[in-house]
C-alpha atoms as an extended CHARMM CRD file, in Angstrom:
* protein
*
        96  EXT
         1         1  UNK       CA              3.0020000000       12.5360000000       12.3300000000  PROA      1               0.0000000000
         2         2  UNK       CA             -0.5780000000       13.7440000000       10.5270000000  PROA      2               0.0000000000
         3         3  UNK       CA             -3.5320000000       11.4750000000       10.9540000000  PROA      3               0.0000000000
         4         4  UNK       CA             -5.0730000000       10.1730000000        7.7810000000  PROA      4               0.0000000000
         5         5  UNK       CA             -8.5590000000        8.8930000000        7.0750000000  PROA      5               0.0000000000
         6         6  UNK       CA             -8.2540000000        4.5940000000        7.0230000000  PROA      6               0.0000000000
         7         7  UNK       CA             -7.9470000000        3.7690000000        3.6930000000  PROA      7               0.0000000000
         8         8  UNK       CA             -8.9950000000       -0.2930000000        2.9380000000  PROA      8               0.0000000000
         9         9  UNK       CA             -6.8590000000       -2.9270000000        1.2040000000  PROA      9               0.0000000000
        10        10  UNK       CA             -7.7120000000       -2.5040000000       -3.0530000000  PROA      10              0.0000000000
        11        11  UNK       CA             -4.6760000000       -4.5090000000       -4.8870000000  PROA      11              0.0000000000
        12        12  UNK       CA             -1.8060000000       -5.9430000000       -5.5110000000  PROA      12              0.0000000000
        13        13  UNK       CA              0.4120000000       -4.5440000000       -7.7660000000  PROA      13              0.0000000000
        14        14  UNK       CA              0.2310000000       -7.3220000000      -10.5580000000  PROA      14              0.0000000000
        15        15  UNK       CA             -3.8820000000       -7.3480000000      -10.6250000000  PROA      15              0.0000000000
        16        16  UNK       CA             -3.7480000000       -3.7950000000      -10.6620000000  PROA      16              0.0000000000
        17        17  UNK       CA             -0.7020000000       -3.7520000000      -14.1250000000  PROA      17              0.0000000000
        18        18  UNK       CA             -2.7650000000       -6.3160000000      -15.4840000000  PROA      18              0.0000000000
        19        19  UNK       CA             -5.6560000000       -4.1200000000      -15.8700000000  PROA      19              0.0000000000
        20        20  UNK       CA             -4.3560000000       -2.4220000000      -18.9830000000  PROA      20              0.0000000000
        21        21  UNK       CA             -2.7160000000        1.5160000000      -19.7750000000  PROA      21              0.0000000000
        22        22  UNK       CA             -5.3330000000        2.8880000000      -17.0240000000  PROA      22              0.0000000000
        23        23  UNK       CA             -3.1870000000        0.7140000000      -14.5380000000  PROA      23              0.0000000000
        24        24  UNK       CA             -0.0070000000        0.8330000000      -15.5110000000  PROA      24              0.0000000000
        25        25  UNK       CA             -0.5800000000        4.7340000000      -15.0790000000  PROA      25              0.0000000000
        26        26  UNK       CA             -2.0210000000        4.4370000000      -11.1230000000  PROA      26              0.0000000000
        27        27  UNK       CA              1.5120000000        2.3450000000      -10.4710000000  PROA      27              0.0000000000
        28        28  UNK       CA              3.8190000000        4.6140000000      -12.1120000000  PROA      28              0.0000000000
        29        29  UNK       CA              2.2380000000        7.5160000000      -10.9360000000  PROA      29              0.0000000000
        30        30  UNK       CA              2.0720000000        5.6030000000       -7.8450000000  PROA      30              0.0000000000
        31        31  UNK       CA              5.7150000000        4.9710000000       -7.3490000000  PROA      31              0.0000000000
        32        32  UNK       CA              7.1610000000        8.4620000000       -8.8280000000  PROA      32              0.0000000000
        33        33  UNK       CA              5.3690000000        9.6580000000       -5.9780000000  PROA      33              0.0000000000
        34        34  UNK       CA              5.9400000000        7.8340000000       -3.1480000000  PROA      34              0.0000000000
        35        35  UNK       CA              7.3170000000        8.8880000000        0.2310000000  PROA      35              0.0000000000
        36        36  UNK       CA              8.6680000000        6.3050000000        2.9090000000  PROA      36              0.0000000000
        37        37  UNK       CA              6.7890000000        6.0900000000        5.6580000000  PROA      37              0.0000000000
        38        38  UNK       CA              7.1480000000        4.1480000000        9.4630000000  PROA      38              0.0000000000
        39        39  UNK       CA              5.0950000000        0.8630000000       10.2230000000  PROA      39              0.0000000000
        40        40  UNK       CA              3.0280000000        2.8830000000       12.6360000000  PROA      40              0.0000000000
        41        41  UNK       CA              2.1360000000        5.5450000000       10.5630000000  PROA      41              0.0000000000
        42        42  UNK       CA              0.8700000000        3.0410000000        8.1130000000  PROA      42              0.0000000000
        43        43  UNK       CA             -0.8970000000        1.2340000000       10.6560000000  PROA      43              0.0000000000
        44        44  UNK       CA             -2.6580000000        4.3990000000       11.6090000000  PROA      44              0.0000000000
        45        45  UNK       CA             -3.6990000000        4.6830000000        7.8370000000  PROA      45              0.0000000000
        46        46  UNK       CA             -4.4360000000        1.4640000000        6.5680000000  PROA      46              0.0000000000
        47        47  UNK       CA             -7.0450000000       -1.0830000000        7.9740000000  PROA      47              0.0000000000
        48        48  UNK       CA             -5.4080000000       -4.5470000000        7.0770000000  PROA      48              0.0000000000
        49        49  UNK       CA             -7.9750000000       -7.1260000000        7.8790000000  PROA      49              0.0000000000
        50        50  UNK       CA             -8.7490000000       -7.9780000000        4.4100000000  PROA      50              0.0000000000
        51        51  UNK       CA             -5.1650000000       -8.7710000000        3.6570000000  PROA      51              0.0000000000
        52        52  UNK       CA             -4.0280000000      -10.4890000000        6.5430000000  PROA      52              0.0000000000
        53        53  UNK       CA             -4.7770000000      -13.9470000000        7.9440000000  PROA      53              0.0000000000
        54        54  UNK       CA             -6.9480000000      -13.8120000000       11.5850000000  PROA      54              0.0000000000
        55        55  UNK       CA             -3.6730000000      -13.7730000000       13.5020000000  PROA      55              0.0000000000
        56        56  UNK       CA             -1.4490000000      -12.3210000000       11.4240000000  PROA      56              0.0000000000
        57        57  UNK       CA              0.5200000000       -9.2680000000       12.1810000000  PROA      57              0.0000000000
        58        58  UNK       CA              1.8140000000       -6.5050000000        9.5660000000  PROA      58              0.0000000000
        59        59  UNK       CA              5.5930000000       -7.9360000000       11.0840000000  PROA      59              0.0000000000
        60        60  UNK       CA              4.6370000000      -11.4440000000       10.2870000000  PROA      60              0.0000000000
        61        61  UNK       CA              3.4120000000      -10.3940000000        6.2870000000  PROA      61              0.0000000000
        62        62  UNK       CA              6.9010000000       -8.7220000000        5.5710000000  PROA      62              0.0000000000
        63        63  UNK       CA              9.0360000000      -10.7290000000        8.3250000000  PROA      63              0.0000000000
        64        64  UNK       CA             10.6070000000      -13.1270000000        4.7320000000  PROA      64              0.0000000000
        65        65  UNK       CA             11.5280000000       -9.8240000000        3.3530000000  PROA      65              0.0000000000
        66        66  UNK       CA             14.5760000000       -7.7340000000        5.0760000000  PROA      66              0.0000000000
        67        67  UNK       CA             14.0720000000       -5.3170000000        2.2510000000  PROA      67              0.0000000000
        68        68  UNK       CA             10.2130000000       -4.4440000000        2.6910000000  PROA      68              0.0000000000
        69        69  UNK       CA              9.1460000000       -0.9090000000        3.3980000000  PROA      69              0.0000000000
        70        70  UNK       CA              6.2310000000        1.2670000000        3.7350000000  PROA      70              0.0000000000
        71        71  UNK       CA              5.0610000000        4.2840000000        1.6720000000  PROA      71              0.0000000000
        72        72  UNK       CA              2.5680000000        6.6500000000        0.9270000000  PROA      72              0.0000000000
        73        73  UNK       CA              1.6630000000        8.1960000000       -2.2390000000  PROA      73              0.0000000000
        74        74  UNK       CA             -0.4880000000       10.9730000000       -4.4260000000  PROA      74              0.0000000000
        75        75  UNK       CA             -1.9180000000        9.7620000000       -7.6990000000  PROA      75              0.0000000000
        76        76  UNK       CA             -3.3190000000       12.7570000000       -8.6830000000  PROA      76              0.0000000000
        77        77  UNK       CA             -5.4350000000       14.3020000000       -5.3690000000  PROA      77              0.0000000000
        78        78  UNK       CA             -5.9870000000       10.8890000000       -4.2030000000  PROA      78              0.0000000000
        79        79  UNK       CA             -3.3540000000        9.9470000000       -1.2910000000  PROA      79              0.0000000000
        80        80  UNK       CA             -3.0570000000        6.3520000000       -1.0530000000  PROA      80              0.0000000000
        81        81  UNK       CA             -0.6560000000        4.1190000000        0.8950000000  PROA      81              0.0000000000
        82        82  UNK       CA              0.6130000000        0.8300000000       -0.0770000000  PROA      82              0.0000000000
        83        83  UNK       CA              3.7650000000       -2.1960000000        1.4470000000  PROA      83              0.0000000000
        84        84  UNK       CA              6.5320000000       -2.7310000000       -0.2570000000  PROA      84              0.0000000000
        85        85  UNK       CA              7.3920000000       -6.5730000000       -0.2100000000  PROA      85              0.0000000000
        86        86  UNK       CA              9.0240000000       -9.7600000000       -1.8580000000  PROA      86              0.0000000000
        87        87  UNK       CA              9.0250000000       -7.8820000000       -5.1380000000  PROA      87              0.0000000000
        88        88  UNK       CA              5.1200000000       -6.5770000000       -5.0220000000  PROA      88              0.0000000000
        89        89  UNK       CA              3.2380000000       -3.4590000000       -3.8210000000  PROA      89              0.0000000000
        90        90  UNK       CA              0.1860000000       -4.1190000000       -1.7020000000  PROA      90              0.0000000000
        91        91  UNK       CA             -1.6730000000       -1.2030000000       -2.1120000000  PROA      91              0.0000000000
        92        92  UNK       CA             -4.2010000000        0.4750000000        0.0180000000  PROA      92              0.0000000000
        93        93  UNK       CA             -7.0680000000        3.3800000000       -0.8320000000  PROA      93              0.0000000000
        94        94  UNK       CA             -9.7480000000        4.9720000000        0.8050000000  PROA      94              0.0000000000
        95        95  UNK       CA            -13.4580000000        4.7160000000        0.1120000000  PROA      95              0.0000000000
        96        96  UNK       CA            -14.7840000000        5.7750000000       -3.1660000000  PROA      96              0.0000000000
């Protein structure tokens, strides 16, 4: 498993399609590319405190969906990571 530099909580999927052709091309490229990935390699990527509640857990965000999953993807040289859940992407990228 390869460490990755922590990349911060930017969007959710629909804020991110909403924003016009410029984001509807970051989520398709987004999703062509992705590659499944274990909770704890995402948890050694992504720093989730400004998604989840103060006691919250990344189990307890996806534990309503039996389908969720977690990826990580290239969108262009840019490797971003993002969860898959209840019919949204929750996407995650480092500093810019």
């Amino acid at each position: 498993m390869k460490a990755c530099p922590t990349k911060r909580f930017y969007k959710d999927c629909f804020r991110l399609r909403s924003e016009g052709e410029e984001g509807e091309h970051f989520w398709k490229e987004m999703m062509d590319n992705k590659e499944r990935i274990t909770l704890v390699e995402f948890e050694m990527c992504a720093d989730t405190s400004s998604l989840l509640e103060d006691d919250e857990t990344l189990e307890d965000f996806v534990a309503d969906d039996p389908d969720h999953a977690f990826y990580s993807s290239r969108i262009g040289n840019e490797e971003v990571c993002f969860i898959q859940t209840a019919g949204f992407e929750f996407i995650f990228r480092g500093e810019k």
